[in-house]
N, C-alpha and C positions, 0 to 999 in steps of 0.2 A: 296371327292376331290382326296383321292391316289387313284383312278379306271381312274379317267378325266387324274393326270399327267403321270401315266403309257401310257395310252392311246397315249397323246398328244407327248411324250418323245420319243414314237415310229413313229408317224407324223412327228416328225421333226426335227428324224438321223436316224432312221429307225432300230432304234434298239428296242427289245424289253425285255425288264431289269425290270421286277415284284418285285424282293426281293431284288436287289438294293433301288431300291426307298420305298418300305416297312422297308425296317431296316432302312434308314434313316432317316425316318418318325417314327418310334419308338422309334430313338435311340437320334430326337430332344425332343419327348414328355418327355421321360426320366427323361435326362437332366433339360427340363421345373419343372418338376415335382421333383428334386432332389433338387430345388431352395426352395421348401415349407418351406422347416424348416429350411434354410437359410433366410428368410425373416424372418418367426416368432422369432427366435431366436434374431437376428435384432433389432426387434421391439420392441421383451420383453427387451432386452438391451437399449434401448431407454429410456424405461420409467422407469429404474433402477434398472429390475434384472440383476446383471453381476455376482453374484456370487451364487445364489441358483434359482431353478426354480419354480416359482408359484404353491400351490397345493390348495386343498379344502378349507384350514384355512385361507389363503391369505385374507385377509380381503379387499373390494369392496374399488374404489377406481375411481377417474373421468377418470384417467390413463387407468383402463381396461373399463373405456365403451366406450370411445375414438377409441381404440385398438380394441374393440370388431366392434362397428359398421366399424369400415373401413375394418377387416377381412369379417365381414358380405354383405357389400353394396360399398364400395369402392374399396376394387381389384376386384370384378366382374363387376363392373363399368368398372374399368379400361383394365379390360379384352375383355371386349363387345366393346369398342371404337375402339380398337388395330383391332380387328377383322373386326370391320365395316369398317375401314381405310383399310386393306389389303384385302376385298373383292372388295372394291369401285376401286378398281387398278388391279382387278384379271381381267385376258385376258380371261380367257375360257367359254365362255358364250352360252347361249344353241345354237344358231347359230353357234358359232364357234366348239362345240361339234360334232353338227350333220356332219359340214365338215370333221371333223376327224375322226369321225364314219366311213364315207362313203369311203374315202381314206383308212383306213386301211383295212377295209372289198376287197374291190377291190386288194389290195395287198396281201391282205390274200389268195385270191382263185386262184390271180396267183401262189403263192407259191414264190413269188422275193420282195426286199425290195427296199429301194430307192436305 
């Protein structure tokens, strides 16, 4: 999908900005991803470690399987939803693809932008 907004970002200002929109796109995944052990940590707080962190001795508990399956099947649950909600709204669709194709290819060979 960053090849379609590069693409589409050049359709329509006519600019064209590749690692603009790639470092922004890295630097949301990031962030996304910087959340992980903000959540776990979270979570393990939740269920009452606030003061040591769970190791091999930790003895089982309904708490971690609770915690397990919602790591395991409910944030990619919940992940899979978010995505299918923000495709289901996404404009670029192969029809609207090939019009921007075609438009920038055409401006490409004049060598002029909008």
């Amino acid at each position: 999908m960053v090849a379609d907004v590069i693409d589409y970002e050049r359709y329509r200002t006519g600019r064209y900005m590749p690692g603009t929109i790639s470092s922004i796109f890295s630097f949301i995944e990031n962030l996304v991803s910087a959340f992980n052990t903000v959540i776990t940590s979270l979570c393990l707080a939740a269920i009452g470690f606030h003061a040591v962190v769970p190791t091999t001795d930790t003895p089982y508990s309904a708490a971690f399987l609770w915690l397990g399956l919602l790591f395991q099947f409910g944030f990619p649950f919940i992940g899979w939803l978010v995505t299918f909600i923000a495709m289901r709204f996404y404009e670029l669709d192969g029809k609207k693809m090939a019009e921007i194709r075609e438009y920038n290819e055409l401006h490409n060979s004049e060598g002029s932008m909008k």
